[in-house]
N, C-alpha and C positions, 0 to 999 in steps of 0.2 A: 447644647446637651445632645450626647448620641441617640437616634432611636433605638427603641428594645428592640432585641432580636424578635419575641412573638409578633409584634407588627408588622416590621420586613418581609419576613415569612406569609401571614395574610394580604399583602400587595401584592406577593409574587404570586400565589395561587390565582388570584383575581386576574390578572395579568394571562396567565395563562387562559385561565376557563375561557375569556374574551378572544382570545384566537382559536381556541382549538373549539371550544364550544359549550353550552351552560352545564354545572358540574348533574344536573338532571336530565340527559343527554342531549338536549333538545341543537340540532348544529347552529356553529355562527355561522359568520357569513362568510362566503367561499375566500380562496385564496384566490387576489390575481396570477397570474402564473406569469413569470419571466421573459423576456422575449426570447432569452433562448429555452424554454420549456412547447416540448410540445403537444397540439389542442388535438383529443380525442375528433375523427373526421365524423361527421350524422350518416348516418346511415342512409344509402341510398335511396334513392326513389324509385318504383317499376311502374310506371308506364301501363293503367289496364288493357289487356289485349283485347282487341277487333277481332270479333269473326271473319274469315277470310270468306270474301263472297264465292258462290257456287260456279261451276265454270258453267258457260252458257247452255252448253249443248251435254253436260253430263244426263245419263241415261240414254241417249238419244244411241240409234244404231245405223250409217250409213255402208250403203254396200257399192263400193268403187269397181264400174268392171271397166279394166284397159282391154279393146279392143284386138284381139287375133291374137298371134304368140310367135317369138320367131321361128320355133320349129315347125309351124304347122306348115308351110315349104318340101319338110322333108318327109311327110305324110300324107301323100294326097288319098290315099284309100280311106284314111282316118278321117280325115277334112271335108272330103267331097261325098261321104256317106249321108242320105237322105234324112231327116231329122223331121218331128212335128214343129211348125212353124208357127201354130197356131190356127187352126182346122185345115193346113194345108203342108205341102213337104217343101226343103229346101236343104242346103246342102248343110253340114252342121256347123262346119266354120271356111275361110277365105284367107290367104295369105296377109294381105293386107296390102296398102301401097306402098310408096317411098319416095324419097324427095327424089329430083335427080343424079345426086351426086350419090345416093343411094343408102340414106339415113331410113332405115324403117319405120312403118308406121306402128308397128308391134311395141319397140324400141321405145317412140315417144309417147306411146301413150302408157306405158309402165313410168317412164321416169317421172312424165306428169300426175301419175295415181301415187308413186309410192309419195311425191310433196305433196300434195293432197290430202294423202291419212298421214303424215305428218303434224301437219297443221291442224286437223280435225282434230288429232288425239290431244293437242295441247288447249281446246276448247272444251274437253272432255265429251267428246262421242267413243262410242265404239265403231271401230273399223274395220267390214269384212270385204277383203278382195275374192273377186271370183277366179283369178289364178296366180299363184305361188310364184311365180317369178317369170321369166323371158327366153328362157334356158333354149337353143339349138337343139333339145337334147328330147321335148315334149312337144306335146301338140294339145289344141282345145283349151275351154273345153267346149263342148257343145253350145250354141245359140237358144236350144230350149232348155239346158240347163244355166247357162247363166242369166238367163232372165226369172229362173224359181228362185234360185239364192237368195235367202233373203224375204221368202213368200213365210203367212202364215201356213204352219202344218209342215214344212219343209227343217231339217234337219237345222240347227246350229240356232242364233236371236232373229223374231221379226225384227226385218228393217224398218225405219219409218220413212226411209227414199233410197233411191237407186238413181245412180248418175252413170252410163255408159258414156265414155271417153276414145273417140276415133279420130283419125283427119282425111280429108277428101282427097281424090287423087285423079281430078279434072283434067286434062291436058288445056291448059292456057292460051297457048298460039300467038301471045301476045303482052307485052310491057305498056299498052297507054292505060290510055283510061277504064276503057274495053274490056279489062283482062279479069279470068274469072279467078276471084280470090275473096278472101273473110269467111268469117264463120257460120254456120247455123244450125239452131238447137232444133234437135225434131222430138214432137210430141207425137204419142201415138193419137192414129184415129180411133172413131168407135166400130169395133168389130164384136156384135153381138154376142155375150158367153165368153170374152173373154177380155176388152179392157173398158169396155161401159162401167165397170166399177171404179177407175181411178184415173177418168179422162176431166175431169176438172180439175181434180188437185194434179194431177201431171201437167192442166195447161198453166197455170198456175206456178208451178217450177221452172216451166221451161220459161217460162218471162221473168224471172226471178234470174236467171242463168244468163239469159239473153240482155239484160239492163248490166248486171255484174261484167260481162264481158266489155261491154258498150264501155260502161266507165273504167276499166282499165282500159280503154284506149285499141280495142280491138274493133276490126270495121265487119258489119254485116255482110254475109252473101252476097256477090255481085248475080250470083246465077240460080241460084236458088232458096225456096221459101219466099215467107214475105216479112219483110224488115227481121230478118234472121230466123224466121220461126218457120218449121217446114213439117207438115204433117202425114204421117206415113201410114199405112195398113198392113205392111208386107214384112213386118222384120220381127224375126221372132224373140229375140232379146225383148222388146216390148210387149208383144204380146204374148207373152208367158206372167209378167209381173202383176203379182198381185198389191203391189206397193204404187205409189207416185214415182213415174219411172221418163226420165228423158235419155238421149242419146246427143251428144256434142260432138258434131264433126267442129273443131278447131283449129280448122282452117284447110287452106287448100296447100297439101307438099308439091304442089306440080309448079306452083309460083313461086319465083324467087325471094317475094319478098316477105310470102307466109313461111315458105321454107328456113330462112334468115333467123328468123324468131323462134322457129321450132329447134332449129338446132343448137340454139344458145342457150347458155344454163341462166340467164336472168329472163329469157322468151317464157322459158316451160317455169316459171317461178311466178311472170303472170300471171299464164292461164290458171294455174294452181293459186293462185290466191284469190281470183274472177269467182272460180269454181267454190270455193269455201264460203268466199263472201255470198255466195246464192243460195248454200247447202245452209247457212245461218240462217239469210232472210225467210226464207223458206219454213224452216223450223221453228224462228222466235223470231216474228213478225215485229 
């Protein structure tokens, strides 16, 4: 016997509701989907972000003075004009030495400051030099002004150290052992009124300078100071500063073999990273 049509008809509905879902809305259960259909991707994931840590030396303010200037040669009225030295006179700047083959000392000790605040600025100091460039063209500046640069009460940021940047200019006389070559950091002495306030943290730095050196592989003074550290009264770049202040002869240009080093752009990349590494330990012990 055939079935009724109204039967057929409620199998079909049933039928459906069971795929699509109950006639009360309520869903059935999903469709598999095809292999070739294709599957909504989930939404990425991100990753919570890290605070990026603070650079070591941010706030901090280092004041880099490169020693002499190449013009000061072509100004000797400028240069050799009397200056306070620190309760006493002296000329206000000096040409500077040079190796033999006649690499100035002006010359390297800018290209050793400008990788120096290089490298500071990407530890986050500020960087002030005490002269603008190398130029043939200037002179100075003064030895009792570049030792205020940088002082409380003095124009621009206090500094929190001062690193003066020179090289020595010995005459040698010799290749053995004998031969006067390496470096030495001079800390000022005590001159009453005016560096009794920042003769321990300057001696302090200067061995901070003097270990830095060591371990890049640079050799101590053959001729002066003692195990590289040599302490002076007489130089007004020091004693002008009211900050922790040393002065780095690095090295001697009358020697071939300090010369060598100075004049190569991986020698002065050294010294400049000896110097950074001491301006850190220095600041964040």
């Amino acid at each position: 016997m055939s079935p009724r049509p109204g039967l057929l008809l409620a199998v079909a509905l049933l039928a459906a509701g069971c795929a699509t879902g109950d006639r009360d809305g309520t869903p059935g259960p999903s469709p598999v989907p095809s292999p070739t259909q294709s599957v909504p991707a989930s939404p990425p994931t991100t990753a919570p972000s890290t605070p990026s840590a603070p650079a070591p030396l941010a706030g901090r303010v280092v004041v880099l003075d490169p020693g002499h200037r190449l013009g000061n040669a072509r100004f000797p009225a400028e240069v050799n004009r009397l200056v306070d030295a620190g309760g006493f006179e002296k000329a206000c700047n000096t040409t500077g030495t040079s190796t033999d083959d006649g690499y100035p000392e002006a010359t390297f000790t800018w290209q050793v400051a400008v990788e120096v605040r290089r490298r500071l600025r990407a530890l986050g100091a500020r960087v002030v030099l005490t002269r603008d460039d190398n130029s043939a063209a200037s002179w100075g500046p003064c030895i009792d002004e570049r030792g205020r640069i940088g002082n409380p009460g003095e124009p621009g940021p206090t500094a929190d150290v001062r690193v003066s940047l020179h090289a020595d200019g010995v005459a040698t006389g010799s290749t053995g052992p004998g031969r006067a070559h390496g470096f030495h950091v001079i800390r000022p002495g005590e001159r009453a009124g005016w560096t009794d306030d920042v003769l321990a943290a300057s001696e302090r730095l200067a061995v901070a300078l003097r270990d830095a050196l060591v371990g890049a592989g640079f050799t101590p003074s053959t001729y002066l100071g003692d195990d590289g550290i040599d302490v002076r009264t007489d130089l007004g770049t020091l004693n002008h500063s009211d900050v922790p202040v040393v002065m780095a002869e690095l090295g001697n240009m009358r020697d071939a073999g300090d010369a060598a080093v100075m004049e190569s752009d991986a020698g002065r990349r050294r010294y400049a990273r000896a110097v950074v590494a001491a301006v850190r330990t220095y600041l964040v012990p």
